[in-house]
PAKOLNU-417247 format. One record per residue (C-alpha): residue in one letter; x, y, z; chain; residue number from 1. Coordinates in pm, whole numbers, plus 50000, padded with zeros to 5 digits. Each point is the difference from the previous one (the first is absolute). Example, Ala and Ser with C-alpha at 12.3 -4.5 7.8 and 13.67 -1.06 7.14 Angstrom:
R resn     x     y     z chain resi
R    a 51230 49550 50780     A    1
R    s 50137 50344 49934     A    2
END
This chain:
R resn     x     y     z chain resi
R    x 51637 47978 47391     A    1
R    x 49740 50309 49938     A    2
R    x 50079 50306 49947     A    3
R    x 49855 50133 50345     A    4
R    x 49683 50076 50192     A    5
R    x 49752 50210 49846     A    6
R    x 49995 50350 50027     A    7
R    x 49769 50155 50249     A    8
R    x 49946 50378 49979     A    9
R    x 49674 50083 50181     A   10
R    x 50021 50059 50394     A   11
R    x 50428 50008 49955     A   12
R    x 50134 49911 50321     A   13
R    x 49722 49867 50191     A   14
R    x 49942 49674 50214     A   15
R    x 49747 49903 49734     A   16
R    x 50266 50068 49698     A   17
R    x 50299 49847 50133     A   18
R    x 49755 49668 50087     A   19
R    x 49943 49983 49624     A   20
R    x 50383 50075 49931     A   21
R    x 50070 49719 50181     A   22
R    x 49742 49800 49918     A   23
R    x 50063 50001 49640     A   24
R    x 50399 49974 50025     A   25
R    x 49934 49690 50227     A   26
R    x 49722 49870 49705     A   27
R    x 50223 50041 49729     A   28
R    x 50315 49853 50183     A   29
R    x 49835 49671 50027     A   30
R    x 49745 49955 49758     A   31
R    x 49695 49989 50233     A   32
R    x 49663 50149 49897     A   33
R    x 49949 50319 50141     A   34
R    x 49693 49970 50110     A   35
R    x 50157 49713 50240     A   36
R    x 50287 50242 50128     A   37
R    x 49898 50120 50364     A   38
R    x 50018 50333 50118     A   39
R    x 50360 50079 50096     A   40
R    x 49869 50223 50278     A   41
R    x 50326 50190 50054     A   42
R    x 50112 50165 50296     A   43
R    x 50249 50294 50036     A   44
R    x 50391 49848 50086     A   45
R    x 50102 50072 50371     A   46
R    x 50333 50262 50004     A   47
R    x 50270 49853 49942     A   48
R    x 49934 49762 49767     A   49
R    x 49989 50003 49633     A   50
R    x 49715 50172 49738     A   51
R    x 49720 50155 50106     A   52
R    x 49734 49751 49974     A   53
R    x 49984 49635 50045     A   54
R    x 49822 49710 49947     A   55
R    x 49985 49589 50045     A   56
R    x 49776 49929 49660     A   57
R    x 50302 49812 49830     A   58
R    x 49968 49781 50329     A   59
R    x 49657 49931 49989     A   60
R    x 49987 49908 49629     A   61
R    x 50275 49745 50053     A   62
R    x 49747 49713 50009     A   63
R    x 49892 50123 49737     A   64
R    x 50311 50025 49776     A   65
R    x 50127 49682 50173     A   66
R    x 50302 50166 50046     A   67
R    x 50146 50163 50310     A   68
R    x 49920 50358 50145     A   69
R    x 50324 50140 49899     A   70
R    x 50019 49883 49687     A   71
R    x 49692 50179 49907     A   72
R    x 50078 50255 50193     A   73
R    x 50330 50086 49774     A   74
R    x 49790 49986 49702     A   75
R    x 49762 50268 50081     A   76
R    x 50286 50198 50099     A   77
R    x 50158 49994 49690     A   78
R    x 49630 50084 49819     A   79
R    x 49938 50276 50251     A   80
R    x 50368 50134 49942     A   81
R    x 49853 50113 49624     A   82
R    x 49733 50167 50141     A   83
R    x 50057 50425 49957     A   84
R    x 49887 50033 50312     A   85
R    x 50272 49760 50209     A   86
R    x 50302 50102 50070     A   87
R    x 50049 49647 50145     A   88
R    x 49849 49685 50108     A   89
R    x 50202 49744 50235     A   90
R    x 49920 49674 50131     A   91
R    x 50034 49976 50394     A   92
R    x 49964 49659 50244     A   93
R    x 49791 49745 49785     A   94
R    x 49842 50151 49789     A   95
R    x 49876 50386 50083     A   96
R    x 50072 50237 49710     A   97
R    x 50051 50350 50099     A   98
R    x 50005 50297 49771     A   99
R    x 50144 50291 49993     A  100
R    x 49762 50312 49781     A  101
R    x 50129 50279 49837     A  102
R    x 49909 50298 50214     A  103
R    x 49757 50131 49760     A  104
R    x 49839 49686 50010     A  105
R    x 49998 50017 50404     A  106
R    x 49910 50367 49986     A  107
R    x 49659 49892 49779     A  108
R    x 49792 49898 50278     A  109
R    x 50000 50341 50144     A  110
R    x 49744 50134 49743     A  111
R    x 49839 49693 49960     A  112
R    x 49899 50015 50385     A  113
R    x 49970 50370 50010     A  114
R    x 49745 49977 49769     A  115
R    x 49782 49724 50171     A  116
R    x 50081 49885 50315     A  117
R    x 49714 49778 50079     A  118
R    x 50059 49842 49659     A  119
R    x 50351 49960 50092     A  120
R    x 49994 49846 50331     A  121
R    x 49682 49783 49918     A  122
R    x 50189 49903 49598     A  123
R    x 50090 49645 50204     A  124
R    x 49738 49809 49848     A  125
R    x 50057 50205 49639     A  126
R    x 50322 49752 50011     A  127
R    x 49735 49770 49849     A  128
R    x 49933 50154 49705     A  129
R    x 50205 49807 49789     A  130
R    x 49819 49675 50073     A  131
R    x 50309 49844 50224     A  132
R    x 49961 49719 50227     A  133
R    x 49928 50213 50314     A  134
R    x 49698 50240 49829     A  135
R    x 49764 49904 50285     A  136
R    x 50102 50330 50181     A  137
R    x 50194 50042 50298     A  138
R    x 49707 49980 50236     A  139
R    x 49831 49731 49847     A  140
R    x 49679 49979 50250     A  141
R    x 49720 50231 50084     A  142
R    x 49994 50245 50300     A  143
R    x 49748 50038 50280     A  144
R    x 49818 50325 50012     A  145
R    x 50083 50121 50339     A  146
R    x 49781 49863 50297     A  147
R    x 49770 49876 49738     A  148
R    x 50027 49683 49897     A  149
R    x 49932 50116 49655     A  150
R    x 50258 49885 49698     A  151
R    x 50164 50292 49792     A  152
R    x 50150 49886 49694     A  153
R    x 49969 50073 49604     A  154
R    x 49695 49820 49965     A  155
R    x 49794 50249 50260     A  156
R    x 50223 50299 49906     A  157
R    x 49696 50219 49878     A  158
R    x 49990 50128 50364     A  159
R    x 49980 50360 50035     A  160
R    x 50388 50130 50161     A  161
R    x 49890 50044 50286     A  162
R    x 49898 49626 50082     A  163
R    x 50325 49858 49771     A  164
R    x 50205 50170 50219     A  165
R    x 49813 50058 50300     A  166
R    x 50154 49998 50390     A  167
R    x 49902 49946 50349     A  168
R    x 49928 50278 50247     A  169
R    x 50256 49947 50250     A  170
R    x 49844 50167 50284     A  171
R    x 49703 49760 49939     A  172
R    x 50216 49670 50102     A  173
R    x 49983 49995 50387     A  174
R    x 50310 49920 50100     A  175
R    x 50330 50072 49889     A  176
R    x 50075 49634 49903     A  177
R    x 49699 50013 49772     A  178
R    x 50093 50321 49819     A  179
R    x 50365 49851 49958     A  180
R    x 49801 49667 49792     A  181
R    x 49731 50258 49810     A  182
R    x 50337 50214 49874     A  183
R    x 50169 49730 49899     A  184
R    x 49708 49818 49834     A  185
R    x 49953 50342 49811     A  186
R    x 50363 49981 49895     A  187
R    x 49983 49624 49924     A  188
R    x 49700 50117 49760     A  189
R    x 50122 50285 49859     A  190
R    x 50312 49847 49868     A  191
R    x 49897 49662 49886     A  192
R    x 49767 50248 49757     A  193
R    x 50250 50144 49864     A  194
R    x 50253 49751 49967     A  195
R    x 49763 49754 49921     A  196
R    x 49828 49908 49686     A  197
R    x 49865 50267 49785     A  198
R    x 49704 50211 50004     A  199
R    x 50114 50164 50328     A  200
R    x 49970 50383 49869     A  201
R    x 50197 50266 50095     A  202
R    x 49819 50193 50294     A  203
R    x 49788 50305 49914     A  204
R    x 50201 50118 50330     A  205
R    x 50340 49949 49839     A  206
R    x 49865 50141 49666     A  207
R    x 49906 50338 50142     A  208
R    x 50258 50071 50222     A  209
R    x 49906 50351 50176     A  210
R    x 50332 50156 50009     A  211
R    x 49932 50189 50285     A  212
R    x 49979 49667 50212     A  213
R    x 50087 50117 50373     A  214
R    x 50071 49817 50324     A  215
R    x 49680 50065 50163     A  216
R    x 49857 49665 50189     A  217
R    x 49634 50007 50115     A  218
R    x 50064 49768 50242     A  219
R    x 50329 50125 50122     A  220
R    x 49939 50215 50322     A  221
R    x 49593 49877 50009     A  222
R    x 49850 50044 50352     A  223
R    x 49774 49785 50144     A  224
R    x 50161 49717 49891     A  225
R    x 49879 49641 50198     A  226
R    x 50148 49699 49888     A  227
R    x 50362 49916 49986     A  228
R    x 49990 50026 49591     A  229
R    x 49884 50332 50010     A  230
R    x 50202 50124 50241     A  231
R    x 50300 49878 49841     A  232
R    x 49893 50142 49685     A  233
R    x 49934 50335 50195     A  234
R    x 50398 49977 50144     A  235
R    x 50165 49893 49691     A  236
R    x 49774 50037 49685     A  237
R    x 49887 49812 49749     A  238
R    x 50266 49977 49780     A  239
R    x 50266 49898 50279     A  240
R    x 49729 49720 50077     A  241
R    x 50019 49867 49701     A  242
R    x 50344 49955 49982     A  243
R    x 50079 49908 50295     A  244
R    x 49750 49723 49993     A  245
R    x 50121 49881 49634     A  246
R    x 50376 50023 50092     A  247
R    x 49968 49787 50239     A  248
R    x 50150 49641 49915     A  249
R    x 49875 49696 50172     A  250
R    x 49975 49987 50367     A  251
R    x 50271 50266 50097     A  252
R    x 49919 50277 50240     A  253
R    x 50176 50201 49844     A  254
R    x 50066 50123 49609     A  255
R    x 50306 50201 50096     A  256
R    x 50133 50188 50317     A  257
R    x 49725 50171 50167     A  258
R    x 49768 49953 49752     A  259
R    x 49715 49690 50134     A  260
R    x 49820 49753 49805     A  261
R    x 49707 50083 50178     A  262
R    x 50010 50348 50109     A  263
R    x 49773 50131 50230     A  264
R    x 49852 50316 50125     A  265
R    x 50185 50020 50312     A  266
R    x 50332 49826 49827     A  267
R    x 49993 50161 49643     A  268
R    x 50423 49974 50006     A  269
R    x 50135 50187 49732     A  270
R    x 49620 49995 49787     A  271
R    x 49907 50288 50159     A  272
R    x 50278 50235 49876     A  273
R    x 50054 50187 49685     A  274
R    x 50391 49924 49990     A  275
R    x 50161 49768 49738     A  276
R    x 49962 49765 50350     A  277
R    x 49677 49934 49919     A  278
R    x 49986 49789 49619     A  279
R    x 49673 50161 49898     A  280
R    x 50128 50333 50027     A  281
R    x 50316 49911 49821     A  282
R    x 49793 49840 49692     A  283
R    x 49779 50276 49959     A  284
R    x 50227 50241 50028     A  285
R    x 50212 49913 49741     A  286
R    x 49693 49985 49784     A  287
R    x 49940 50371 50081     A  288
R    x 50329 50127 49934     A  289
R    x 50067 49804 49652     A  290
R    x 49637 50185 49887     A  291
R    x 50065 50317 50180     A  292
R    x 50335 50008 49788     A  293
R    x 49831 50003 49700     A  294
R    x 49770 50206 50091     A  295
R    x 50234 50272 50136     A  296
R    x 50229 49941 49658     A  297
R    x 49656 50127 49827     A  298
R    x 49973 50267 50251     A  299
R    x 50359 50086 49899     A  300
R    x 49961 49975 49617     A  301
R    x 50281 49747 49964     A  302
R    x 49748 49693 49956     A  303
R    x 50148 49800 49703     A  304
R    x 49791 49705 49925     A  305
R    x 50128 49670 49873     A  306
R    x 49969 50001 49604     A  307
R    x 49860 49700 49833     A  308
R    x 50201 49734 49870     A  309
R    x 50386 49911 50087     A  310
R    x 50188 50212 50331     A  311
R    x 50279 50279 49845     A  312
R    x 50342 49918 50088     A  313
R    x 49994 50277 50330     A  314
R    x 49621 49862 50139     A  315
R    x 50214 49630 49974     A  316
R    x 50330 50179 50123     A  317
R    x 49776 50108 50315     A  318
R    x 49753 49684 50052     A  319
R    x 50399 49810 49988     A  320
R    x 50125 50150 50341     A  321
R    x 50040 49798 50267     A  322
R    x 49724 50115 50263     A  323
R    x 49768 50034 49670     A  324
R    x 50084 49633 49869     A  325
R    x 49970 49856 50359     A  326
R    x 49621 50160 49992     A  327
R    x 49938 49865 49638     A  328
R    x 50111 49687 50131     A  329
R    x 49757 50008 50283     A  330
R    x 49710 50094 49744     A  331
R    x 50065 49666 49788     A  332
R    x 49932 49788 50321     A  333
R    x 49673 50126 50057     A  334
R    x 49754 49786 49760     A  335
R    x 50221 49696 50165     A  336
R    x 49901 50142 50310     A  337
R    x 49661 50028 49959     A  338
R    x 49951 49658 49858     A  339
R    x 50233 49829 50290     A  340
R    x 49716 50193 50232     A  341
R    x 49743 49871 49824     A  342
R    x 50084 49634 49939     A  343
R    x 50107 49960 50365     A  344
R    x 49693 50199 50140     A  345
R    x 50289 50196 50199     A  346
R    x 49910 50379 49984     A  347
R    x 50313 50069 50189     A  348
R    x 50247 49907 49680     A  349
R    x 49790 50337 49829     A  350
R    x 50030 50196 50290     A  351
R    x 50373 49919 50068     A  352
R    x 50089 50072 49599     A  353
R    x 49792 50327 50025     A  354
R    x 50233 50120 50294     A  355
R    x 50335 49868 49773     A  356
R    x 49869 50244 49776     A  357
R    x 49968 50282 50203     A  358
R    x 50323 49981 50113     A  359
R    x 50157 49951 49661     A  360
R    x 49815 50330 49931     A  361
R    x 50151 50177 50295     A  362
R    x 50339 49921 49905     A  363
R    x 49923 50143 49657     A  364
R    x 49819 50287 50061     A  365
R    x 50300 50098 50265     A  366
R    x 50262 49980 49727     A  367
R    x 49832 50163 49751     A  368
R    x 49860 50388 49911     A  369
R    x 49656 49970 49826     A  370
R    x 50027 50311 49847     A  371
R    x 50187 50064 49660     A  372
R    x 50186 50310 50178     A  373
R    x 50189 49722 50236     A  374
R    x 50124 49834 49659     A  375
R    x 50199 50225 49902     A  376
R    x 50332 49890 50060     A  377
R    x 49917 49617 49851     A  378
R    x 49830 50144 49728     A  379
R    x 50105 50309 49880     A  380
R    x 49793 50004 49682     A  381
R    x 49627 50116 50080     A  382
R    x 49850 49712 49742     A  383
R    x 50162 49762 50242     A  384
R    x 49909 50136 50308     A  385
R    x 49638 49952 49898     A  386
R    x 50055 49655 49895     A  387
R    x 50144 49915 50331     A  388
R    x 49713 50216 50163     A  389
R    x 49771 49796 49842     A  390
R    x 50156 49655 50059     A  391
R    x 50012 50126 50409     A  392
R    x 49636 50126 49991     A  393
R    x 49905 49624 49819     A  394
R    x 50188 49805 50257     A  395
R    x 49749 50206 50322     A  396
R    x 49738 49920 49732     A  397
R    x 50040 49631 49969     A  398
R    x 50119 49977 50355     A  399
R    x 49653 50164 50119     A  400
R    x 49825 49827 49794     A  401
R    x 50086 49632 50151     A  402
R    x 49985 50129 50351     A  403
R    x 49691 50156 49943     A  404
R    x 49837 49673 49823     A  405
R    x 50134 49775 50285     A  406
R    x 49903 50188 50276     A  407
R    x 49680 50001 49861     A  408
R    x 49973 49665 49970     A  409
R    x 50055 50007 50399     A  410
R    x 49751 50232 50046     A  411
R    x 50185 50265 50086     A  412
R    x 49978 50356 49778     A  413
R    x 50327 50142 49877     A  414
R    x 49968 50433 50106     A  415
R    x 50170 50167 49732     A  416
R    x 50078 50339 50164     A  417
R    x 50239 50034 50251     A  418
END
């Protein structure tokens, strides 16, 4: 038998790294060109089961190997076992392998997604990039320009920003029906860009982030407002629209308790309140207070940022906790996320992951002091405070960073100030 998979440094921890981990364990277990081996596309284990991540590759090569799912499957265990980076790999039903990472392995991902969040939640089709099987991107199909009829894809991706990524004016629709199919169209667009093939660029809007994004909504209050679309928009915003209208899933009336499908002006339910009632609210808020943090740790002097290269032992200590592993946890399943969303044309699976995560951050950010002065009793050496500081500070970073990127991609802005 080989020795084990190859060694994968870059991107540590990430969706796209433990797809080649697998990948190449599940290659060199039964001798079938690489190149052949499909993505393993693995998805975080539910609580209370074993390893972190999991995923059914072994069973889908079985044809392949002519042998049976779990028989593969206990190969690639054993080559994923010698990994540095696995603390263990098990076989489960017929054939899923799930593996459990070191925590500095798990703990990776938090600087690779602080540092570029639309590159992290869009790295689904960069799964590709060692010519496997499934290297035709997660989309795999053009998008529709909103309203348009016009085909955006690589091959007309010279577009200026503002057309690539362009979306409808709501209050322009009519109805309220007809705004609910123009947002979700936009959405529909927006993601099968960027989880679709590439030469999708990152948005000049997501590139120059003003940091002193606010709440303020032209729309939101507007007098004079005629048609049902624009006087919902004037009740409940823009950005509550938007959700609400890509939330929704299938025919319900509803997306949640008091919270309609198809609000309206005179029934905007919870979508007109700035509560954690109303989704839109919730996401965005989160946003702000995971950059407000940051910004208020600068304000502070106690802004540490991640160093380059491998986490110190107390930025891994910290990033290891539970309400700070459950969060890291959430942060893996976005690029799955995105790329469900996209392949099923179902903007709801984005918007639904996007609230996951703000919750996951809530429950972190509730445990936890930002501040290196409310570390002192963990870490009673200053060198260590900072490191955990800085781990803390990376985790709002790569946290804001994926809300802000998949909000945007529902055409909703992410206010960074409180």
């Amino acid at each position: 038998m080989p020795d084990g998979p190859a060694v994968f440094e870059g991107d540590l921890g990430t969706p796209r790294w433990v797809d080649r981990l697998i990948r190449s364990a599940a290659a060199a277990a039964t001798g079938v060109d690489p190149k052949r081996v499909p993505w393993s596309t693995p998805r975080r284990v539910p609580a209370g089961r074993s390893g972190h991540y999991a995923s059914a590759l072994p069973i889908r090569l079985s044809g392949t190997a002519r042998e049976s799912g779990t028989a593969v499957a206990e190969r690639t265990a054993v080559l994923l076992r010698a990994s540095p980076h696995v603390v263990d790999a098990a076989v489960e039903g017929v054939g899923f392998v799930n593996i459990t990472l070191t925590p500095a392995a798990r703990a990776a991902l938090v600087p690779a997604a602080a540092a570029d969040g639309f590159g992290y939640l869009t790295a689904t089709t960069a799964w590709a990039d060692s010519g496997s099987a499934g290297s035709t991107g997660s989309a795999g199909n053009t998008a529709s320009a909103a309203n348009t009829g016009t085909p955006v894809s690589a091959a007309n991706a010279a577009e200026t920003d503002s057309d690539l990524w362009r979306c409808s004016p709501l209050e322009e629709a009519g109805s309220a029906a007809r705004a609910a199919e123009w947002a979700r169209e936009d959405a529909r667009t927006r993601v099968n860009l960027a989880a679709g093939p590439p030469g999708a660029r990152e948005p000049a809007a997501l590139r120059a982030a003003d940091p002193g994004t606010g709440w303020r909504d032209p729309l939101y209050g507007a007098a004079g407002a005629v048609t049902p679309a624009a006087r919902l928009l004037a009740v409940v915003g823009t950005a509550a629209a938007r959700v609400a209208f890509c939330r929704a899933d299938g025919g319900r009336e509803e997306s949640g308790p008091g919270l309609p499908a198809l609000p309206t002006a005179e029934a905007p339910g919870h979508w007109a309140s700035l509560t954690a009632a109303n989704p839109a609210f919730a996401l965005r808020y989160a946003h702000a207070h995971a950059s407000a943090s940051r910004q208020w740790a600068r304000d502070a002097g106690e802004f540490h940022p991640l160093p380059p290269g491998a986490l110190t032992a107390p930025a891994v200590a910290d990033l290891d906790g539970p309400t700070a592993a459950a969060l890291v946890g959430v942060l893996f399943d976005g690029p799955g996320a995105l790329a469900s969303a996209a392949r099923r044309g179902e903007p709801h699976i984005l918007v639904r992951y996007l609230e996951t995560l703000a919750s996951a951050y809530h429950d972190w950010r509730e445990t936890c002091g930002l501040g290196s002065g409310e570390l002192g009793d963990r870490y009673p050496a200053a060198a260590d405070r900072r490191e955990a500081t800085a781990a803390r500070l990376g985790l709002c970073a790569a946290t804001a960073g994926v809300l802000r990127t998949g909000l945007f991609l529902i055409g909703v802005s992410a206010p960074t100030r409180l």
